[in-house]
C-alpha positions in Angstrom: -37.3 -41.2 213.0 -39.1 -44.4 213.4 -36.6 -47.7 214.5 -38.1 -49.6 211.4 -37.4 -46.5 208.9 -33.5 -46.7 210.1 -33.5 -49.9 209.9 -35.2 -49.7 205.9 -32.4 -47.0 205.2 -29.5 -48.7 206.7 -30.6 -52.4 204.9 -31.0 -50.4 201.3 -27.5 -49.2 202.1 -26.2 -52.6 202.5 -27.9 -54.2 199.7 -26.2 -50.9 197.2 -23.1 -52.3 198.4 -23.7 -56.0 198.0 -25.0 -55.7 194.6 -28.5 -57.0 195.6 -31.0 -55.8 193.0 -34.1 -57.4 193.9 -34.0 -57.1 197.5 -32.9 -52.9 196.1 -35.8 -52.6 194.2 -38.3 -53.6 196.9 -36.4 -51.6 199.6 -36.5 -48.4 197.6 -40.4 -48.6 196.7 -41.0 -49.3 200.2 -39.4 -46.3 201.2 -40.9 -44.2 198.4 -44.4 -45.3 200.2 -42.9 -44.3 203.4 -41.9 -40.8 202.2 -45.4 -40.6 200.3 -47.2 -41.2 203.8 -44.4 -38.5 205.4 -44.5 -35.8 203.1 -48.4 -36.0 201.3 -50.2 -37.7 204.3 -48.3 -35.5 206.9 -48.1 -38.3 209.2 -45.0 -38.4 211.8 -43.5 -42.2 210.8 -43.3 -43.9 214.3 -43.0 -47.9 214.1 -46.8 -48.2 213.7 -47.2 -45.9 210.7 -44.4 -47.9 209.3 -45.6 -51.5 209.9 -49.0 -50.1 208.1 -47.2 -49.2 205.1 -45.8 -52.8 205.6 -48.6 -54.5 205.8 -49.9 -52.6 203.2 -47.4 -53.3 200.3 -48.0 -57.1 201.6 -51.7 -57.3 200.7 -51.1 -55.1 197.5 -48.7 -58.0 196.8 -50.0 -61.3 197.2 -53.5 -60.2 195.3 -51.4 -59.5 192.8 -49.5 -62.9 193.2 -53.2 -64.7 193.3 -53.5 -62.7 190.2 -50.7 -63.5 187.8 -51.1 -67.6 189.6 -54.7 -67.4 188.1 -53.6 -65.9 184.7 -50.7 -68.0 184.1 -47.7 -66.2 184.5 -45.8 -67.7 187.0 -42.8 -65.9 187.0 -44.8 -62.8 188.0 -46.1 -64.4 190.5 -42.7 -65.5 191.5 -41.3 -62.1 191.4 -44.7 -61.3 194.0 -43.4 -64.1 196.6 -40.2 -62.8 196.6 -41.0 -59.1 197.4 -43.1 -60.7 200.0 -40.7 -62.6 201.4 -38.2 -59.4 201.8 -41.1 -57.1 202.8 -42.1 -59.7 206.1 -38.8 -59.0 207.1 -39.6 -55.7 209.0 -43.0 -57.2 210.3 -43.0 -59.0 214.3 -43.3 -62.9 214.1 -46.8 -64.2 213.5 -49.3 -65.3 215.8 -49.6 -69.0 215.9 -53.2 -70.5 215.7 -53.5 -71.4 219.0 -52.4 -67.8 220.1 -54.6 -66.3 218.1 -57.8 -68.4 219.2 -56.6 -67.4 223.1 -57.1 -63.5 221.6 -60.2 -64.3 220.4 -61.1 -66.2 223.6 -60.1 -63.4 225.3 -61.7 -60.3 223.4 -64.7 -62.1 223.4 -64.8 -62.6 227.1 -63.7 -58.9 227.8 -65.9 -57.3 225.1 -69.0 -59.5 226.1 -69.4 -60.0 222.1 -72.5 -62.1 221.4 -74.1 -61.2 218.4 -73.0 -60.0 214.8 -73.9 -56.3 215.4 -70.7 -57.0 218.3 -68.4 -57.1 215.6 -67.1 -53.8 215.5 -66.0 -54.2 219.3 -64.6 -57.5 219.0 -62.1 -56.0 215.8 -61.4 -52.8 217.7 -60.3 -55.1 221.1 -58.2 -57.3 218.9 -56.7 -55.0 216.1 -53.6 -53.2 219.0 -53.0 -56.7 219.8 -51.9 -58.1 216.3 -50.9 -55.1 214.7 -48.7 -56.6 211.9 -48.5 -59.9 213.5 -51.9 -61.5 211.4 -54.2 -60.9 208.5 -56.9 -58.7 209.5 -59.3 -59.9 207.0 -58.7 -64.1 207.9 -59.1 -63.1 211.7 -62.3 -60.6 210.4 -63.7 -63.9 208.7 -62.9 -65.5 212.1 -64.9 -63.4 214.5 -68.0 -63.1 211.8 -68.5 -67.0 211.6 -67.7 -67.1 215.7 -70.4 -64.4 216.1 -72.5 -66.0 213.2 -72.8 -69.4 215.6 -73.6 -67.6 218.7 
């Protein structure tokens, strides 16, 4: 069993026995999607498998938060950020900006990326290095417009 998946398990323990609904709630869907990925996906849950799940349930969660912001319901939204919040619990720190523009310095320089068509290798170069640690799609945007000005 995965570090991460203990650590899910023993945290929805401890928030039965402090009373803590919310933070219960999110915990047990997050290891329902866990099980779903063990059991239908037949995938052996190691920390990566987990952090995808993660990551995941993040996304799912703040386009639904942009949603209920742009329709007026606030408290949904809320309800969003706060799930978010307890889900980025189990992910690594971030990358700062300037850590991630020495990646991109750096994948470009190894993967000799000069053209749009070079995208794919710049992505595949970067993705092991920020698994969980930044938004795929902003750093996606990031290489097109790099590429785009080459």
């Amino acid at each position: 069993m995965s570090d991460l998946k203990t650590r899910v398990t023993e945290d929805i323990k401890a928030a039965m026995r402090a009373g803590d609904k919310s933070r219960l709630s999110v915990l047990r869907m997050l290891s329902a999607e866990l099980k779903q990925r063990e059991v239908v996906e037949q995938q052996t849950l190691n920390d990566t498998v987990v952090m995808a799940a993660i990551e995941k349930m993040v996304k799912q969660r703040r386009d639904s938060e942009k949603q209920f912001t742009e329709g007026n319901r606030p408290e949904l939204a809320a309800q969003e950020a706060a799930e978010i919040v307890v889900l980025q619990g189990y992910l690594p720190q971030p990358l700062s900006a300037a850590e991630l523009a020495g990646l991109l310095d750096q994948a470009f320089a190894e993967t000799g990326a000069a053209e749009p068509k070079d995208m794919g290798k710049v992505i595949g170069w970067l993705k092991p290095k920020v698994a969980g640690r930044a938004d795929m799609g902003a750093l996606s945007g990031q290489v097109k417009a790099r590429l785009n000005q080459a």
